[in-house]
MARBAMAR-420195 format. One record per residue (C-alpha): residue number from 1; z, x, y. Coordinates in steps of 0.001 Angstrom, whole numbers, plus 500000, padded with zeros to 6 digits. Each point is the difference from the previous one (the first is absolute). Layout:
<recs>
+-----+--------+--------+--------+
! num !     up !   east !  north !
+-----+--------+--------+--------+
! NUM !      Z !      X !      Y !
...
+-----+--------+--------+--------+
</recs>
This chain:
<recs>
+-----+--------+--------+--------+
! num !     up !   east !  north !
+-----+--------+--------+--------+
!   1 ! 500000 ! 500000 ! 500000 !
!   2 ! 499135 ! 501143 ! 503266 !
!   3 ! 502557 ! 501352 ! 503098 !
!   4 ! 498236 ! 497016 ! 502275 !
!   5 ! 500942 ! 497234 ! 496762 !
!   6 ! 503459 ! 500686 ! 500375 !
!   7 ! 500420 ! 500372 ! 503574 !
!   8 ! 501870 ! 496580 ! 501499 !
!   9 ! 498683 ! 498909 ! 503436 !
!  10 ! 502305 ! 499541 ! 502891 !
!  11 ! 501915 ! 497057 ! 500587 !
!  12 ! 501288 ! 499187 ! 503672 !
!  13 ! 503192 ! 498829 ! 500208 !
!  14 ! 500929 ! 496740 ! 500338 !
!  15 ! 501572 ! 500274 ! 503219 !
!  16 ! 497189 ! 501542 ! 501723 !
!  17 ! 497704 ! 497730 ! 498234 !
!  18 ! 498773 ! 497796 ! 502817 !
!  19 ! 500737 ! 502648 ! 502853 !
!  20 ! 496614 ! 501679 ! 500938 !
!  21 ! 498892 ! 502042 ! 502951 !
!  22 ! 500446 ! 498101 ! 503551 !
!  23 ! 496801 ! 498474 ! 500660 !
!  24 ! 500294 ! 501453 ! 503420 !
!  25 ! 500299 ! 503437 ! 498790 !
!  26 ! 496724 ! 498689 ! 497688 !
!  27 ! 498494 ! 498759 ! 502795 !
!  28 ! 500349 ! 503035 ! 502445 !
!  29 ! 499041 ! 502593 ! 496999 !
!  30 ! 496519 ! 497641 ! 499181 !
!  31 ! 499293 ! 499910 ! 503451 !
!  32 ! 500542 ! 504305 ! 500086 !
!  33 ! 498189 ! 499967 ! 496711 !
!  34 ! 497037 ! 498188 ! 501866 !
!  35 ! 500062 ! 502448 ! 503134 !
!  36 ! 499826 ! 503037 ! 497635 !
!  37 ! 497022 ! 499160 ! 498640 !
!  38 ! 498326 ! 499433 ! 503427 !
!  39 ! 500629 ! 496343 ! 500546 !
!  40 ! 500482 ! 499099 ! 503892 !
!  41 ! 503702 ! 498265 ! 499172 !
!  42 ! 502624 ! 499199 ! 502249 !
!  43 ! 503493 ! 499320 ! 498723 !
!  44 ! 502644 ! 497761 ! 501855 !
!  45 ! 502211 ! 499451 ! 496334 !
!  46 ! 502660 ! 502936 ! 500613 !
!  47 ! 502973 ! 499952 ! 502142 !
!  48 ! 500381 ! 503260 ! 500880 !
!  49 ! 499740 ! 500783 ! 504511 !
!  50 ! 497642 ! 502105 ! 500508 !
!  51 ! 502086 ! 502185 ! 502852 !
!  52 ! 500853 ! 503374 ! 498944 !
!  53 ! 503752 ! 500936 ! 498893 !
!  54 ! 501814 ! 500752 ! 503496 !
!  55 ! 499349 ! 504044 ! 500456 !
!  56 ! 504069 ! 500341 ! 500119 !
!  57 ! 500307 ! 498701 ! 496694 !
!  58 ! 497648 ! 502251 ! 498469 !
!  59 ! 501945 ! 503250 ! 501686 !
!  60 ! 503028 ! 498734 ! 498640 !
!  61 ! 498384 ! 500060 ! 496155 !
!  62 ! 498954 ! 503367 ! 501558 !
!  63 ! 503184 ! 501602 ! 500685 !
!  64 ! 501876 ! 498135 ! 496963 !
!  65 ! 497340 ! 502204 ! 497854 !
!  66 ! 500371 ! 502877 ! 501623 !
!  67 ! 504236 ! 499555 ! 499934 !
!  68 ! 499714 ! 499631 ! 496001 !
!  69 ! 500590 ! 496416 ! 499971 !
!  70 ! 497876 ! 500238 ! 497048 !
!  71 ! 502444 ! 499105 ! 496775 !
!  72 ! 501144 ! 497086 ! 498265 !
!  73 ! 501348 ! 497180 ! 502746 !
!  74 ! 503054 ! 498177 ! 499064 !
!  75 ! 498936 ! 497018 ! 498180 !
!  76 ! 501260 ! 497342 ! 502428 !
!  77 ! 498204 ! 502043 ! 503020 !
!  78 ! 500668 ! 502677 ! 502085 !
!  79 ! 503351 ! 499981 ! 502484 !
!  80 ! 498154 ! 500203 ! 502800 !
!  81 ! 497341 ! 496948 ! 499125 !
!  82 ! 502622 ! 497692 ! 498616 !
!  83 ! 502123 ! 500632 ! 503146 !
!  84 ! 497259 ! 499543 ! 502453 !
!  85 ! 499081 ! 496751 ! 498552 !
!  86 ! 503488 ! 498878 ! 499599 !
!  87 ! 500465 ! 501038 ! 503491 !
!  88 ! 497704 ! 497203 ! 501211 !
!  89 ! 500999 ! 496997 ! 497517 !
!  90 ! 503842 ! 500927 ! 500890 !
!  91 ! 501268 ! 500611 ! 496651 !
!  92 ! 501435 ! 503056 ! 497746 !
!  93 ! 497580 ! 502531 ! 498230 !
!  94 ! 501125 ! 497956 ! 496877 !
!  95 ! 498040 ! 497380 ! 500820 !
!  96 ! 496971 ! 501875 ! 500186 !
!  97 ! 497470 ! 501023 ! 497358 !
!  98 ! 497074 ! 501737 ! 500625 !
!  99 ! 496599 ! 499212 ! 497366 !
! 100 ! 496482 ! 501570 ! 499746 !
! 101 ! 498571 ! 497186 ! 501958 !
! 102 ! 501286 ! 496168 ! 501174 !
! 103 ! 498466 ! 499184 ! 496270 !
! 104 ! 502194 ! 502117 ! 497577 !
! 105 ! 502872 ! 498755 ! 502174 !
! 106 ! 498790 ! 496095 ! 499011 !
! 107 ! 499746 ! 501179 ! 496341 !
! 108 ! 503065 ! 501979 ! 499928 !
! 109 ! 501787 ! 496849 ! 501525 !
! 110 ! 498540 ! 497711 ! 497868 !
! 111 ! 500446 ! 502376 ! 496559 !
! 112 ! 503436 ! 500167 ! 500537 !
! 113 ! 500712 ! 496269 ! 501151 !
! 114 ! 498330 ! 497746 ! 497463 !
! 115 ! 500621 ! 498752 ! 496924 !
! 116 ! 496879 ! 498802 ! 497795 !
! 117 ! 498811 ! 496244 ! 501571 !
! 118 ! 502445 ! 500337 ! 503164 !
! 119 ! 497857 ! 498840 ! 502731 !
! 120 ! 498948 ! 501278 ! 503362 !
! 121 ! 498781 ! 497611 ! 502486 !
! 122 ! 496967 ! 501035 ! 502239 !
! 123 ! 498329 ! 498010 ! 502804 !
! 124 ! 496410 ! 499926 ! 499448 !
! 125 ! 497860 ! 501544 ! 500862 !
! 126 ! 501608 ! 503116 ! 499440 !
! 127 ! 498971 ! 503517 ! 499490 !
! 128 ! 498468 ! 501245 ! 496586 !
! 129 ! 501949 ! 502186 ! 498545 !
! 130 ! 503562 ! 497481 ! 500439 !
! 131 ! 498828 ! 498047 ! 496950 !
! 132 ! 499135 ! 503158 ! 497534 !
! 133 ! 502992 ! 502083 ! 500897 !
! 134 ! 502042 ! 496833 ! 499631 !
! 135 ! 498482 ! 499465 ! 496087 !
! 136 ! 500555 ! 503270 ! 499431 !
! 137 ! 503498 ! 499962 ! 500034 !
! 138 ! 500082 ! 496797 ! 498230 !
! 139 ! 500343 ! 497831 ! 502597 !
! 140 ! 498376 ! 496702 ! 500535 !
! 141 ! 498089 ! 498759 ! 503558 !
! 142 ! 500468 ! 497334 ! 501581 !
! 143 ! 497172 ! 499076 ! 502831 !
! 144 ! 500727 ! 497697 ! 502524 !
! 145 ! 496748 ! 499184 ! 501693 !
! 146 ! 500686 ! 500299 ! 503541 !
! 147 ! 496068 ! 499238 ! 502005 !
! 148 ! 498711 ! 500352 ! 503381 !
! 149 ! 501445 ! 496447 ! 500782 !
! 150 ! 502997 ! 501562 ! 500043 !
! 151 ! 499205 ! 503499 ! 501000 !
! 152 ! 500922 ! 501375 ! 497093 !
! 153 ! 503349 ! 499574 ! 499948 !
! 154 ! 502497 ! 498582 ! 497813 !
! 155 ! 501960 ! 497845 ! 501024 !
! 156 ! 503893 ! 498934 ! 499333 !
! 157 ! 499086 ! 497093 ! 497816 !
! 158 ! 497421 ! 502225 ! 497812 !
! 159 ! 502770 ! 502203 ! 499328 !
! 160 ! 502516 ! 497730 ! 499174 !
! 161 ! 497432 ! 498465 ! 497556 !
! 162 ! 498618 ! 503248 ! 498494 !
! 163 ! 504160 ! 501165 ! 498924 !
! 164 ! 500935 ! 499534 ! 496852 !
! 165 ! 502973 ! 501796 ! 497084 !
! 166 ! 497620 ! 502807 ! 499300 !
! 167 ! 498721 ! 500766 ! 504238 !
! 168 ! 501013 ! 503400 ! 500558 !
! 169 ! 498834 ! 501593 ! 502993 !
! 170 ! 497621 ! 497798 ! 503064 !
! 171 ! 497609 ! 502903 ! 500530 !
! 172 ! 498816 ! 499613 ! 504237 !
! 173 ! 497255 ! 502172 ! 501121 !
! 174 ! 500019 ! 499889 ! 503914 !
! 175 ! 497610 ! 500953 ! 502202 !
! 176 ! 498141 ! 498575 ! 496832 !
! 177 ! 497031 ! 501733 ! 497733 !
! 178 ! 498051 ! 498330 ! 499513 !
! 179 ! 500291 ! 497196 ! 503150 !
! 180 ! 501561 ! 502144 ! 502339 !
! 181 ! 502462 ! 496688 ! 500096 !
! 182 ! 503370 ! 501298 ! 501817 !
! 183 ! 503718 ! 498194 ! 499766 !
! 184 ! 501546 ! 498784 ! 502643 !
! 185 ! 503692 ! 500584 ! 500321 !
! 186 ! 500701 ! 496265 ! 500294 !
! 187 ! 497485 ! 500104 ! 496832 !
! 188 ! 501559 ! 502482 ! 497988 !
! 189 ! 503692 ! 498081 ! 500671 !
! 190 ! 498735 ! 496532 ! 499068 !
! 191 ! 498994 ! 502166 ! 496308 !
! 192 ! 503779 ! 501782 ! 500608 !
! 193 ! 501314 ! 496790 ! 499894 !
! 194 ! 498542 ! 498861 ! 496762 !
! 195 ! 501349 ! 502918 ! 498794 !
! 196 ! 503215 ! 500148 ! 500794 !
! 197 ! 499992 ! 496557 ! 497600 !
! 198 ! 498743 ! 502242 ! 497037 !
! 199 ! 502520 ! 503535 ! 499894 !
! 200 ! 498012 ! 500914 ! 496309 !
! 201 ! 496683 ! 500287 ! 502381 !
! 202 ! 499406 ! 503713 ! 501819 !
! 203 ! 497597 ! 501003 ! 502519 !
! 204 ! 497643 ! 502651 ! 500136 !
! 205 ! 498047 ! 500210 ! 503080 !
! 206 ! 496963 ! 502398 ! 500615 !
! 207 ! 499819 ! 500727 ! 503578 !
! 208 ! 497683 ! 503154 ! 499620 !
! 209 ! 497884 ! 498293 ! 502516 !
! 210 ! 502660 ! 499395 ! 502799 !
! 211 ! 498400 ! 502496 ! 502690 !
! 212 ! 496757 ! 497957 ! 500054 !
! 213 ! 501293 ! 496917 ! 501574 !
! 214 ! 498350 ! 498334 ! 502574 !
! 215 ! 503492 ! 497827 ! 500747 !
! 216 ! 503368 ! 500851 ! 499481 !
! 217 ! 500977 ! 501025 ! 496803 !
! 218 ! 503087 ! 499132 ! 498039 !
! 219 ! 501508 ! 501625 ! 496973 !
! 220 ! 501471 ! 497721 ! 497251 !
! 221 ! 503313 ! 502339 ! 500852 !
! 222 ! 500272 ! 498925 ! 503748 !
! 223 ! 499186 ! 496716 ! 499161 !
! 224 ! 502531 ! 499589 ! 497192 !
! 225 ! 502653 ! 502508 ! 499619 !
! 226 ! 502077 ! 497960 ! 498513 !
! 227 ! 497801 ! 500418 ! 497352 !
! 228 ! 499897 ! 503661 ! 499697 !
! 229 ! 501710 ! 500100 ! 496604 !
! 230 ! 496975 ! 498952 ! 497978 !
! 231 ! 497670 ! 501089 ! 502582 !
! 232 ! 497832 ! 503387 ! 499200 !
! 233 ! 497007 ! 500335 ! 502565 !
! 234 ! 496859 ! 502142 ! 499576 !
! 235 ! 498476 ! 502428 ! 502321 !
! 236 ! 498081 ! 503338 ! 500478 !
! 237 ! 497969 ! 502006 ! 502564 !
! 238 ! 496435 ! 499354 ! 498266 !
! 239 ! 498922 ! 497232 ! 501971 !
! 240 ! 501436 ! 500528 ! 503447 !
! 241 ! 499693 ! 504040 ! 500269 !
! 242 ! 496827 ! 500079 ! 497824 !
! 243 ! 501291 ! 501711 ! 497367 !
! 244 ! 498886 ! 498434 ! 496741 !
! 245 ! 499194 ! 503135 ! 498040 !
! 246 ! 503204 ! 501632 ! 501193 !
! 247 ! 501873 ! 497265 ! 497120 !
! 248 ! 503006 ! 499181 ! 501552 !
! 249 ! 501559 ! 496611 ! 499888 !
! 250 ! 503684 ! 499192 ! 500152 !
! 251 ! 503156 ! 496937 ! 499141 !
! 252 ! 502683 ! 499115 ! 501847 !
! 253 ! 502627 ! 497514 ! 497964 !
! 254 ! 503474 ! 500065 ! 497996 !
! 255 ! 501021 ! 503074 ! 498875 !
! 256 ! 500060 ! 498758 ! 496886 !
! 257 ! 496528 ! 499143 ! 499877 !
! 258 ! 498729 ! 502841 ! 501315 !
! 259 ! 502177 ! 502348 ! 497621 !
! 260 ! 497768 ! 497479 ! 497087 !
! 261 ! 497156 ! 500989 ! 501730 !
! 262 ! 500705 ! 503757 ! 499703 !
! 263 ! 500476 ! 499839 ! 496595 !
! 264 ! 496270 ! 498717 ! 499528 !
! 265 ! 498527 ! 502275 ! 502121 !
! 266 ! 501615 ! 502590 ! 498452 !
! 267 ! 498043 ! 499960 ! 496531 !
! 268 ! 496694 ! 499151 ! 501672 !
! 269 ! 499546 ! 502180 ! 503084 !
! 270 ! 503085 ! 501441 ! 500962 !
! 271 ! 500321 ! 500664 ! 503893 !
! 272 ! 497407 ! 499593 ! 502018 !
! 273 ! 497700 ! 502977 ! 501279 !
! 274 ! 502299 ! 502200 ! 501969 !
! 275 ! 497349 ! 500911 ! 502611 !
! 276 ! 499256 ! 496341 ! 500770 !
! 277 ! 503203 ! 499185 ! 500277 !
! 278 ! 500729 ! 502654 ! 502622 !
! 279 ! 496926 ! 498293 ! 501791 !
! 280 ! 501058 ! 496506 ! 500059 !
! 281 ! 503182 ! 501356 ! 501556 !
! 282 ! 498059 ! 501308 ! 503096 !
! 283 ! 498096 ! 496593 ! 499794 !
! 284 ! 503245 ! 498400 ! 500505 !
! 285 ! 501777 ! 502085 ! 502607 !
! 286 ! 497502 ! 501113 ! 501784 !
! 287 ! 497836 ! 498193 ! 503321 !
! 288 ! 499820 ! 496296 ! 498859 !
! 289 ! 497289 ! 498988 ! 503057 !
! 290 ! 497349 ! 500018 ! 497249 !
! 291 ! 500597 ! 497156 ! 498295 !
! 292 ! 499880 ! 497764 ! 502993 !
! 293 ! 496747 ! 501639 ! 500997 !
! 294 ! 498319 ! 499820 ! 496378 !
! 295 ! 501608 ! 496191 ! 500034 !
! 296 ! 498032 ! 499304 ! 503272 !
! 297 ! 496699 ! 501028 ! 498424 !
! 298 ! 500281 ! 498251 ! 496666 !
! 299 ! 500204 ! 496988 ! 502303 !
! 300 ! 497250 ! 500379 ! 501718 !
! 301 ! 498258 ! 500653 ! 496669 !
! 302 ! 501818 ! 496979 ! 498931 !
! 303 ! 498472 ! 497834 ! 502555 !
! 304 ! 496316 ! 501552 ! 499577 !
! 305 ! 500111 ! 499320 ! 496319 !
! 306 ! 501655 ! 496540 ! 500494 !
! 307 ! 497392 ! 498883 ! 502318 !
! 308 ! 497155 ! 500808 ! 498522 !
! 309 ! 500899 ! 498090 ! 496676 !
! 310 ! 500588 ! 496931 ! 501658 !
! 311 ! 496889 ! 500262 ! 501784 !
! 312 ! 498597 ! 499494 ! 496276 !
! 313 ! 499260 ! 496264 ! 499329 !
! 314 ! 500833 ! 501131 ! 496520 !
! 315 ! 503346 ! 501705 ! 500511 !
! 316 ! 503718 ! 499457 ! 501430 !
! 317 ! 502754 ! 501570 ! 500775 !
! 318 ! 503183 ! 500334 ! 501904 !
! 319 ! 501295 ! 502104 ! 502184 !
! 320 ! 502473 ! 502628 ! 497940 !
! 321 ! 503129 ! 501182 ! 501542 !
! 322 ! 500482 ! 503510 ! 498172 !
! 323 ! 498700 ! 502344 ! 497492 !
! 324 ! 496394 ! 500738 ! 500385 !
! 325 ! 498400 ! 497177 ! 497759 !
! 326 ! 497976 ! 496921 ! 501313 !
! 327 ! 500023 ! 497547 ! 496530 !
! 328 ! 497686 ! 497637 ! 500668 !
! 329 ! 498148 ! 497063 ! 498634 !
! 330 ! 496676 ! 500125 ! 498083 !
! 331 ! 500276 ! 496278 ! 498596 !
! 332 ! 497021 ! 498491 ! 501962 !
! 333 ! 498155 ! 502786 ! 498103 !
! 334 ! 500549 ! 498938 ! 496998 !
! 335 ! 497422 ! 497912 ! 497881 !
! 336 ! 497225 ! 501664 ! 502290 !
! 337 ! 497468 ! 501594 ! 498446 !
! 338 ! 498687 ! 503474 ! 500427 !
! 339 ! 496209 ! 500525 ! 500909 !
! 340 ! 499485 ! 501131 ! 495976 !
! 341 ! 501516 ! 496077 ! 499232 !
! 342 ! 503027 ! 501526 ! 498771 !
! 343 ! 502617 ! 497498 ! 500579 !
! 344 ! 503288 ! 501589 ! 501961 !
! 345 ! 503106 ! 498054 ! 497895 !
! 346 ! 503139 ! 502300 ! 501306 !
! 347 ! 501108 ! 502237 ! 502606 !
! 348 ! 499692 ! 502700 ! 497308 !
! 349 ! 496042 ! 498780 ! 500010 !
! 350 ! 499773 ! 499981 ! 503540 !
! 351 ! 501283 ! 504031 ! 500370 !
! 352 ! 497765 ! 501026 ! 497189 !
! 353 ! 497228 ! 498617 ! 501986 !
! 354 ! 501116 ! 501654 ! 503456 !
! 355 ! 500346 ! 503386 ! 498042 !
! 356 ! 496425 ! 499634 ! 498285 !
! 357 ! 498327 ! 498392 ! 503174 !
! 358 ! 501108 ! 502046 ! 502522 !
! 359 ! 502268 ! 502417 ! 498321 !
! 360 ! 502966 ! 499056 ! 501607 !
! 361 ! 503688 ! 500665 ! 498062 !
! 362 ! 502225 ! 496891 ! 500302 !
! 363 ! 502726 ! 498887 ! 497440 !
! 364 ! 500233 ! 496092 ! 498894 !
! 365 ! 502953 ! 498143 ! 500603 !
! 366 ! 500462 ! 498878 ! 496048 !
! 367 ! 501054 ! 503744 ! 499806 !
! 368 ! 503174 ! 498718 ! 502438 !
! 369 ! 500222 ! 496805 ! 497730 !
! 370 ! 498683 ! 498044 ! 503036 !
! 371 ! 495884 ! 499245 ! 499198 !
! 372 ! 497644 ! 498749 ! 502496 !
! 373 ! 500825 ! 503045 ! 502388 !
! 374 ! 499202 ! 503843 ! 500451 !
! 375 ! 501958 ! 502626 ! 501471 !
! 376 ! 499294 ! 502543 ! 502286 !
! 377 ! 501240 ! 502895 ! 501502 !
! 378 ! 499658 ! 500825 ! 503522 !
! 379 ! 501390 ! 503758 ! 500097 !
! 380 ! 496638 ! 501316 ! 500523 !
! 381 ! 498247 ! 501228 ! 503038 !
! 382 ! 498343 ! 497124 ! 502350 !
! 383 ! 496468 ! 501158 ! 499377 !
! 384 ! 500622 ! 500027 ! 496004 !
! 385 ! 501690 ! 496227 ! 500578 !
! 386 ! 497259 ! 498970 ! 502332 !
! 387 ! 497395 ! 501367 ! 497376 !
! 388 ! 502268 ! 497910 ! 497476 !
! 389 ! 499596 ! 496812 ! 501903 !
! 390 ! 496304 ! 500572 ! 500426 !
! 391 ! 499095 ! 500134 ! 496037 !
! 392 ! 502434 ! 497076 ! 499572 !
! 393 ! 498311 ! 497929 ! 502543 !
! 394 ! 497055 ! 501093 ! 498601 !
! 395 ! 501257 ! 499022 ! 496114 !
! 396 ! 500956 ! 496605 ! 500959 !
! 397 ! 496612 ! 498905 ! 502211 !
! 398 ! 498591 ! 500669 ! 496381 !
! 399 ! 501939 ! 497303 ! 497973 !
! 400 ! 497879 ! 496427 ! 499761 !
+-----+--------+--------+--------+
</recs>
């Protein structure tokens, strides 16, 4: 008998059997795919700002390098990074854990917090990877459609509705991906107040996006300290200080939790890269004036993008008040037919055509559990977004 005969193929495991690949991260690599083989695409799917790292940052990685800062990092994070984000939450170093990104902090969290079928509730539409790292750690989502009629939000009664023996955490994202939906603090105490009804329930609240708000912006801990005791929020410097490759996300809850959350991270990645770490502290403590000037142009991007969909008989949307995401409506769309006769039946239809037509990168809304709508991102230059509009424009005019 042959080696091959024997030779067993390999079996995923059941709890990563229905996680795949984000279909943005799909999306975005198709689209870079396309371009490399000499394709004219143009890809709005990725959230990533397209502003450099601030120079001072980059020195500080500099210097930490050149200091030796180049060994093993406490697991938890370094001294200096927990304190300077504990620093500006008001709380001890021991409430602070630092992760290789806002993600491996939601996973860690989650990993260390559920049991198998416990349930997490999430206001839909909400961002991709929520529902997969939720499954993975054996945990069961519950969606609570929240539309456009209602901004979406959820609201009190949705909440109260959506509770049940096994609810363990409400998991808020706000300034929202993919609707760049933000909570009011009146908002965010009408929820408080359902909860306060329901002690088993905990909050985790991912506020990565809180220095691209076009209002004011209120953290689930201002809002309800009271509540701080099952409370862990979500942050890190990749959005606001455009440092996504630099990996560095961070918690801030119970000591308890966070000492759970160690424990994870310490038999998958250990502490996060030392060097990056050093960075985000100069991100932190250093000249904060950037973020209200890079907040003034994503609004003005906003606005452009904003505009120039609902100057599309075909499209709708609202008017976002953070993040750097315009979700919008493609439902009058759908059941047109291409100029082939191919018959558009979903919004995942509709951005295959966009990308094929006029090789434009968007990602459907059914990959945020909320269909009939596409999302995309605005943290792109104005001529690449005004270019974006055009072939869009262009895409829809073709639709009979």
């Amino acid at each position: 008998m042959s080696t091959a005969a024997l030779e067993t193929p390999f079996q995923r495991a059941d709890r990563i059997a229905a996680i795949a690949m984000s279909e943005i991260v799909q999306i975005s690599e198709a689209a870079a795919q396309m371009r490399a083989e000499g394709k004219d695409v143009l890809s709005l799917a990725t959230g990533e700002p397209d502003f450099p790292t601030p120079a001072h940052v980059c020195d500080a990685a500099t210097i930490a390098m050149a200091a030796g800062q180049t060994r093993y990092p406490p697991t938890a994070g370094t001294a200096a990074l927990r304190d300077a984000v504990a620093q500006q939450a008001g709380v001890d170093r021991t409430n602070v854990i630092i992760s290789t990104g806002a993600k491996q902090v939601l996973a860690n969290l989650f990993l260390a917090s559920l049991n198998a079928h416990d349930e997490v509730i999430c206001p839909t539409p909400y961002w991709t990877s929520y529902r997969d790292i939720i499954r993975f750690a054996d945990g069961n989502v519950v969606e609570v459609p929240c539309g456009s009629d209602q901004n979406y939000k959820m609201t009190p009664e949705q909440l109260e509705a959506a509770i049940t023996s096994r609810t363990r955490w409400l998991l808020l994202n706000s300034p929202s991906n993919p609707s760049g939906a933000m909570y009011s603090r009146d908002e965010i105490e009408a929820l408080g107040s359902v909860l306060r009804r329901h002690p088993h329930v905990w909050i985790a609240s991912d506020e990565i996006y809180q220095h691209i708000a076009y209002a004011a912006f209120t953290s689930v801990r201002d809002a309800l300290p009271d509540l701080t005791d099952r409370m862990v929020v979500i942050n890190g410097v990749s959005k606001a200080y455009s440092m996504t490759g630099w990996r560095i996300g961070w918690a801030i809850g119970p000591t308890a939790v966070i000492v759970a959350m160690q424990d994870v991270q310490g038999q998958s990645t250990s502490g996060a890269c030392s060097i990056s770490q050093a960075a985000a502290c100069a991100a932190l403590l250093g000249d904060q004036t950037l973020l209200a000037q890079r907040a003034t142009i994503f609004r003005a991007r906003r606005d452009l993008v904003v505009n120039a969909i609902n100057d599309d008989p075909l499209l709708s949307c609202g008017v976002p008040d953070g993040a750097f995401y315009v979700f919008a409506s493609c439902e009058k769309a759908i059941r047109k037919r291409a100029p082939d006769g191919t018959l558009i039946n979903s919004d995942g239809d509709f951005c295959r055509f966009v990308l094929a037509s006029e090789g434009l990168a968007l990602v459907p809304g059914s990959a945020f559990s909320m269909p009939g709508h596409f999302r995309l991102s605005y943290a792109y230059s104005d001529a690449e977004l005004s270019d974006g509009m055009a072939r869009l424009h262009r895409t829809t005019a073709k639709l009979a």
